[in-house]
Steps between C-alpha positions, in 0.01 A plus 500: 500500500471874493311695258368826446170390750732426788514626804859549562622883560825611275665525789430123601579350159845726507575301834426211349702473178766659667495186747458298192788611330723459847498163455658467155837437560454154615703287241464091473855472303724253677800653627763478238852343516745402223602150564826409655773291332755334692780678321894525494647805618729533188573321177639135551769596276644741724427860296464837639217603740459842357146563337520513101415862408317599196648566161502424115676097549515465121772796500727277667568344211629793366341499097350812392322292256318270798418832637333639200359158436337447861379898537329439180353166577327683849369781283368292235453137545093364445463309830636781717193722370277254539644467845440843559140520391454227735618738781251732362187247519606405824492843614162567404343205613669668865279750403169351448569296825597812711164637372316292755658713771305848404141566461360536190315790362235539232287776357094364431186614383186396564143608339165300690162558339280538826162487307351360161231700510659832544814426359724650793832414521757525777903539395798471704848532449755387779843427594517116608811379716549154578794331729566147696629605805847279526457357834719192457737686234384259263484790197865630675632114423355456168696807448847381649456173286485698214800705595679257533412345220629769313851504683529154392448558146766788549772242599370256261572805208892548692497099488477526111726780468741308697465215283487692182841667610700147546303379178662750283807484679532093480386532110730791385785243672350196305544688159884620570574165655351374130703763338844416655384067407444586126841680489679205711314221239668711180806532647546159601364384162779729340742338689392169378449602164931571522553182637237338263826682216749339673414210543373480052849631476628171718280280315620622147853418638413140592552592856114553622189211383156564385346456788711765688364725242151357546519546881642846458201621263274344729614744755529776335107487404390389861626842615308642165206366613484653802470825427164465351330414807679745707378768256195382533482499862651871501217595298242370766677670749498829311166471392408423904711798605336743266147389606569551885632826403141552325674535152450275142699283468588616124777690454594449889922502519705537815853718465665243752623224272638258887526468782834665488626640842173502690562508875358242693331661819436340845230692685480432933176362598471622859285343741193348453266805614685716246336230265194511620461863491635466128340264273114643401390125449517485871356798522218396267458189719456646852277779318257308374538304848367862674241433261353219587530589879250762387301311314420286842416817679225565220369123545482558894359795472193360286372337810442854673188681475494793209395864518384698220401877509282685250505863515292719251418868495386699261176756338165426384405691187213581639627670821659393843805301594533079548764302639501142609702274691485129523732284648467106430695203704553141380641204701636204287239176703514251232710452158522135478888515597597721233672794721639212672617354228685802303671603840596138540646587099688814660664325747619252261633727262707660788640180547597430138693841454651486831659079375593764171666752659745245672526350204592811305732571797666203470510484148681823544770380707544161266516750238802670642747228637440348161585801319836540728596108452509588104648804540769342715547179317485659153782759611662110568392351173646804302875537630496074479354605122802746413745286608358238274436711183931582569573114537283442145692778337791416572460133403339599176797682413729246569309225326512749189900509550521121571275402198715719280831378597334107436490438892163418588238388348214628363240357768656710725472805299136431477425421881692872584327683231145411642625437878616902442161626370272319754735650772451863345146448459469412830662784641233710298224341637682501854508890483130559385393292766702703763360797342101387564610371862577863561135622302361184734667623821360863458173357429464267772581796714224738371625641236608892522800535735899597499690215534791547745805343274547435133780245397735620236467422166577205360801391241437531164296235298679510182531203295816393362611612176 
């Protein structure tokens, strides 16, 4: 310990915190790697090896109104700001840990009465400077932790935005797709509300029973009745889409009224790096993997001896300079096992996040190839769907001609009528699926990039008048 009674010239102690501070540098971080994956050089479904470049995805779909919808969403949607304050905490507690890495100056003042009698008092006021000398780079890895802390909670904020993109996208589908099944349901029920004439028209004529006309009502209100629900359940998407867009949901309308000609794009993957470099949850995952590397390196170093320097100078009221200068040491001998035990913590933290970040990795991947089987099977599904709806026109309209001119019966009628709308319905629900496969696909792959190739638009989805 020096004070202001040593003997220890200026030029001595100079020498000597100069050697002192020559030894920070020293750092008790493990070496850091980013673990390996045994990984497929490209996609197993044979796409292009080109990295994905950045871009706006949803524009692919080509919908001013998505546009609008989306841009509005990023500018004003609730958990995005709260996502971005928690950027902002994160950053500051960066702060208070870099702190630790400076020394830390105050301003004091001092007033000693030297004797009751007399009453004489001595008063100082000096400038006090206190630092731990970072031998092990224990304050240098409390700092990195909290770095990368903060990086993390950066690509946790792009994770949300990501998500909050394909959520607005997949609902503002979900309400057209609701749209085009309200307007299918009435004009199916009008068609079976002319039928449900004809055939009255048969019965008056002794050519048609009761019960055909029975049957025939009955089917005429099962279409009825499902408009209800799917009004219902376009409300609930509409109210969903205006909350992600941070709106109320009163008085929230869309100008799309279906799907209409939507294209149907099909982004290219790339290889799996490109992945890698592109979805933040990764990102998030191998950051807060740094972390925790850190975080060991602050346990380990806990075991080293600790030096702290006081430095004060300042004037004495009553005349004359003082300074002071005391250094103080500590080695850890005996804590029961509790530096033991929270490095022993450390280390197993490192090991949970690194079994996360191959999980997240391979999540990734599963995320993709099952994105590309919809995308490819639904493309399937949906030219095997148009060929159907066709087939269950065109028998609809010749059961209408056939029942007309007395040859076939009216069963027959019945099974085309409702064999025709479950076909058309299905197509509908065919095509908003393919639609979220895309939204899916660009998610899985991190969200904001160009895809390489949009498929042309498909035919029109017009009910039969």
């Amino acid at each position: 310990m020096f004070g202001p009674g040593s003997i220890v010239r200026p030029g001595l102690r100079i020498a000597l915190l100069a050697g002192l501070f020559s030894l920070v540098g020293c750092s008790t971080v493990p070496a850091y790697q980013t673990p390996v994956l045994p990984l497929a050089s490209t996609w197993a479904q044979g796409l292009a090896e080109e990295d994905a470049a950045g871009g706006r995805w949803w524009a692919q779909f080509h919908s001013p109104e998505l546009d609008a919808l989306i841009a509005r969403g990023l500018a004003g949607n609730n958990t995005l700001s709260a996502a971005a304050s928690r950027i902002d905490q994160a950053r500051a507690a960066a702060d208070v840990a870099g702190a630790g890495q400076f020394p830390t100056l105050s301003l004091g003042a001092t007033v000693q009465r030297q004797d009751r009698k007399s009453g004489s008092e001595k008063s100082n006021i000096a400038l006090q400077a206190s630092y731990e000398v970072d031998f092990w780079g224990k304050q240098r890895a409390r700092a990195g932790s909290a770095d990368a802390l903060v990086q993390a909670t950066v690509f946790d904020a792009q994770t949300l935005r990501m998500s909050l993109g394909a959520n607005i996208a997949s609902a503002y589908f979900d309400v057209l797709s609701r749209q085009d099944q309200i307007r299918l349901a009435n004009s199916i029920a009008d068609d079976a509300q002319q039928v449900l004439g004809l055939i009255e028209v048969r019965a008056a004529q002794g050519a048609a029973s009761d019960l055909d006309v029975a049957q025939q009502r009955n089917a005429l209100q099962t279409f009825l009745a499902a408009v209800p629900p799917l009004r219902q359940q376009r409300d609930l998407a509409l109210y969903q889409l205006a909350v992600l867009t941070g709106q109320t949901p009163e008085g929230f309308t869309l100008t799309q009224t279906g799907l209409g000609q939507l294209p149907i794009p099909h982004p290219t993957a790339g290889v799996p790096m490109s992945l890698l470099r592109q979805r933040p949850d990764i990102g998030a995952a191998d950051a807060r993997l740094q972390a925790a590397n850190f975080d060991v390196g602050v346990a380990r170093a806990a075991f080293l001896p600790s030096l702290t320097l006081n430095l004060s100078t300042g004037v004495s009221l009553l005349g004359g300079n003082i300074w002071g200068a005391v250094a103080s040491a500590t080695q850890p001998l005996f804590n029961a096992g509790a530096l033991q035990g929270q490095l022993n913590v450390n280390r197993a933290r490192v090991d949970e996040l690194t079994a996360n970040y191959r999980e997240s990795v391979l999540q990734a991947l599963k995320d993709v190839d099952t994105q590309l089987s919809a995308a490819r099977e639904l493309d399937a599904a949906y030219v095997l769907n148009q060929a159907a709806v066709s087939s269950a026109r065109e028998a609809a309209r010749l059961a209408q001609v056939r029942y007309r001119l007395g040859a076939t019966d009216f069963q027959t009628l019945l099974v085309v009528e409702r064999t025709q709308y479950q076909a058309e319905s299905t197509m509908l629900q065919t095509r908003l699926q393919q639609l979220q496969a895309a939204v899916g696909l660009f998610r899985a792959l991190g969200g904001d990039f160009t895809p390489a190739t949009t498929v042309t638009t498909t035919p029109s989805l017009a009910s039969p008048s």
